[in-house]
N, C-alpha and C positions, 0 to 999 in steps of 0.2 A: 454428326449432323444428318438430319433425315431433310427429304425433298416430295412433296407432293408434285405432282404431275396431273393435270387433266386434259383428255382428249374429248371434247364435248359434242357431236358430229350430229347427223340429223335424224340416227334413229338408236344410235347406243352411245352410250358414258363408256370410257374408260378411263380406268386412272392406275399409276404406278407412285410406290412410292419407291425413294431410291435412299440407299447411303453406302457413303465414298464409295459412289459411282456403282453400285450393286444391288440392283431388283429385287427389295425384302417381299413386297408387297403388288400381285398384278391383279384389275379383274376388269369386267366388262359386263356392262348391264346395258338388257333395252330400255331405255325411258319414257317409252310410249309418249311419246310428243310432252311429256313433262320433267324437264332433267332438272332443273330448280328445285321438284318435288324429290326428286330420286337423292338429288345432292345432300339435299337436306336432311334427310334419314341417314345418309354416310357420317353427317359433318360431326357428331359424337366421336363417331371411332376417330375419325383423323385426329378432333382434342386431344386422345390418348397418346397419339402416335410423338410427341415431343419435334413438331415436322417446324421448320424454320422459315419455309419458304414457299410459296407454290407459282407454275406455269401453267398455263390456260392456251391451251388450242382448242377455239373455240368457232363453229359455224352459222351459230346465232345472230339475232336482230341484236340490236343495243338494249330493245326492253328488255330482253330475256338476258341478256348478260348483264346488265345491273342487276336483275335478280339474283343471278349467280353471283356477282362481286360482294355483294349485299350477305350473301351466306356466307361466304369465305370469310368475310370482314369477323365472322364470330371467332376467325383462330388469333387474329389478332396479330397474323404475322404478313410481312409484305407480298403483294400477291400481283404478278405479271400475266397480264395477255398479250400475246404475241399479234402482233399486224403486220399484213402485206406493205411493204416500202419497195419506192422506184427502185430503191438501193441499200441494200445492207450487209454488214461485215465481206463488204466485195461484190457480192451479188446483184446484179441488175436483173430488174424484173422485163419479162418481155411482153406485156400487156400495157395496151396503151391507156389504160387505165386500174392502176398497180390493184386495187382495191375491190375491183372483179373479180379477181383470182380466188380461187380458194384457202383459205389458210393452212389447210390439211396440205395439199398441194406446196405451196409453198416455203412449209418446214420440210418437206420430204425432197425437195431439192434446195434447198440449205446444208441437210445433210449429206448431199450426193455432190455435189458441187465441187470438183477441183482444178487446179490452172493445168492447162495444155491438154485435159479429158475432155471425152464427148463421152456423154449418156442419154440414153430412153429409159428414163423411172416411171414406171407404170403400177398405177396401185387397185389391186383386184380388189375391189367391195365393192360398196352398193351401186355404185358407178366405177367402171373402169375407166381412169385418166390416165394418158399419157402428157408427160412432161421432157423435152429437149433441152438438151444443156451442152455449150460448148465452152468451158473452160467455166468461166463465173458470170454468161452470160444465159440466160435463161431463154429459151428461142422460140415460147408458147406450148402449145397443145392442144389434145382431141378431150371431148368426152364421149364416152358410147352408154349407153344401158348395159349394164352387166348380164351375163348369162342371166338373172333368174327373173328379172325384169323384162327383157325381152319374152320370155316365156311365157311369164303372165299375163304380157297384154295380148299374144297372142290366144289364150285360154279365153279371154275377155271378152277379143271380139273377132272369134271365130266358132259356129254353133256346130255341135255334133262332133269336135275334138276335145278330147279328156286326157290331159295332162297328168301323172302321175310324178310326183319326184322322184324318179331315176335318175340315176349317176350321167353327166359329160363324160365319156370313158373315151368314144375314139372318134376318127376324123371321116370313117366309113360310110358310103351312103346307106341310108337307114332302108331297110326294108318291111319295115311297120310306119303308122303316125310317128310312133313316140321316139323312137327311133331317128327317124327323118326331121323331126322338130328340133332335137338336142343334140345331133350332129350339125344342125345346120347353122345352129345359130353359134354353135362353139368355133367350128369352121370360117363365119364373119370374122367374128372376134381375132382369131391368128392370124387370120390369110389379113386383116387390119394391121397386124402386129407386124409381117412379114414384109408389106409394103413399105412401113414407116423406117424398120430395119434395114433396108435394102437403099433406099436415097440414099445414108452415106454411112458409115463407117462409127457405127459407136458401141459400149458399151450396154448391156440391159441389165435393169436395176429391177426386183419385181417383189413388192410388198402387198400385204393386204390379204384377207381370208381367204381366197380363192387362189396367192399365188404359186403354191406347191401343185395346182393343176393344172396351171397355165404353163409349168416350166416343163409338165412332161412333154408337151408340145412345142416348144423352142430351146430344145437344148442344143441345137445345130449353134446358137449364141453363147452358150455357157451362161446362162444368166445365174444373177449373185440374186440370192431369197435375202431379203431387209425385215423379218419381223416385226420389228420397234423402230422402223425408218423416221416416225412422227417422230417418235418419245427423241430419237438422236438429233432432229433437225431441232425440238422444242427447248432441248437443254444449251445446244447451242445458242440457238437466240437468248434465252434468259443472261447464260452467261456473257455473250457480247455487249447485251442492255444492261445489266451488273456493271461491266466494266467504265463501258461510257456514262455510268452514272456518279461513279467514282471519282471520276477524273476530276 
C-alpha cells in the first residue's frame, strides 16, 4: 500500500510518497503562488503510483483548497486534510483560537509532543516559528522573519547597501556592510533562541531548511534535526482521524 503526502505551504509544494512506512518518492517544488496549477501537472504520475490514500498539510484559503480537493478527487481515493483542533489525539492547542495557528506548526508538535517532555520545536524556513510544549499541552509561540527575509527588507529600504548572498557563517562583528548585516541579523535570531531556551528547562527540536545552520550555533542544547517533522506530525493525524473514523 503506497500513501501520498502533501505539504502545501505558501511558497513550495511538497509531497512524499510513502510505503510500509518508507519514503519511495520526495520532492519539492516552488508554486509560484499557483499550487492547484503545479498539483495538477503531478496528479498524472500519482494515477500511476497505485497510492490508496492521501494527507493534506495544507496553508491555503478554502477557495484554493477546493481546488486542490477538486484535483485530488481525480485519484478517486479518500483524501484527508489536516485541521488545527482545541484538542486532538491528546494535544491541546494553546491558542485561544485553535484555528490561528498554523497547520504546518501544529502537525510539527503533534509529532514532538510527549507526556512528562518539555520542547522548543522551531522550524527554520520562510518564517522561523517557535513552538512550547509541556507534556501534550501546547504553550503558544513566536514568529520572526527568517534570516533571508530580514535581509531583504533591509536591501529594500535602505539606499547605498548592496546585499550579496553570502553564507550566515559566524556570530563575529562584521567588519565590512555585508558582514555586519548577516552577522547581525543571524545573531537576533539565536540570542532569540537563547532567551526562550533559558526560561526553563526543555528539550530543542529543529526542522526546516535552515535547520543544520542554526544547530551549529546552539549545540551548547544538543538539539535533535527533524527533517520530515511535518510528514511525522501529518501521518499521525491521518492515522488518528482513520481510527476515530472506524470506530
Amino acid at each position: 500500500m503506497k500513501s501520498l503526502w502533501l505539504d502545501i505551504g505558501n511558497t513550495r509544494l511538497k509531497y512524499w510518497i510513502t510505503q510500509q512506512d518508507q519514503i519511495i518518492e520526495h520532492a519539492a517544488e516552488l508554486h509560484l503562488q499557483s499550487p492547484a496549477d503545479l498539483l495538477l501537472g503531478l496528479i498524472q504520475h500519482f494515477r500511476y503510483q497505485n497510492i490508496t490514500h492521501v494527507g493534506v498539510s495544507s496553508v491555503l484559503d478554502s477557495e484554493n483548497n477546493h481546488r486542490i480537493k477538486t484535483i485530488l478527487d481525480i485519484l478517486e481515493i479518500p483524501v484527508i486534510f489536516a485541521k488545527v483542533h482545541a484538542e486532538y489525539a491528546g494535544l491541546r492547542c494553546g491558542y485561544d483560537v485553535p484555528s490561528q495557528l498554523g497547520i504546518d506548526r501544529w502537525l510539527q508538535v503533534l509529532a514532538t509532543a510527549k507526556p512528562n517532555e518539555s520542547y522548543c520545536v522551531i522550524g527554520c524556513g520562510t518564517a522561523l516559528t517557535i513552538d512550547l510544549i509541556d507534556g501534550f499541552q501546547h504553550l503558544g509561540g513566536y514568529i520572526l522573519p527568517n534570516l533571508y527575509l530580514q535581509r531583504d527588507s533591509l536591501i529594500q529600504n535602505t539606499k547605498g547597501i548592496k546585499i550579496p548572498d553570502s553564507a550566515f557563517d559566524n556570530l563575529d562583528p562584521g567588519h565590512n556592510t555585508v558582514d555586519a548585516v548577516h552577522h547581525g541579523i543571524l545573531l537576533g535570531l539565536i540570542s532569540t533562541i537563547h532567551q526562550i531556551m533559558q526560561q526553563s528547562p526543555r528539550k530543542l527540536v529543529l526542522t526546516g531548511g535552515d535547520a543544520n545552520l542554526f544547530e551549529k550555533f546552539l549545540k551548547h542544547y544538543q538539539p535533535q534535526i527533524e527533517s520530515d517533522l511535518l510528514l511525522k506530525g501529518l501521518k499521525h493525524y491521518v492515522q488518528v482521524n482513520s481510527a476515530a473514523t472506524n470506530v
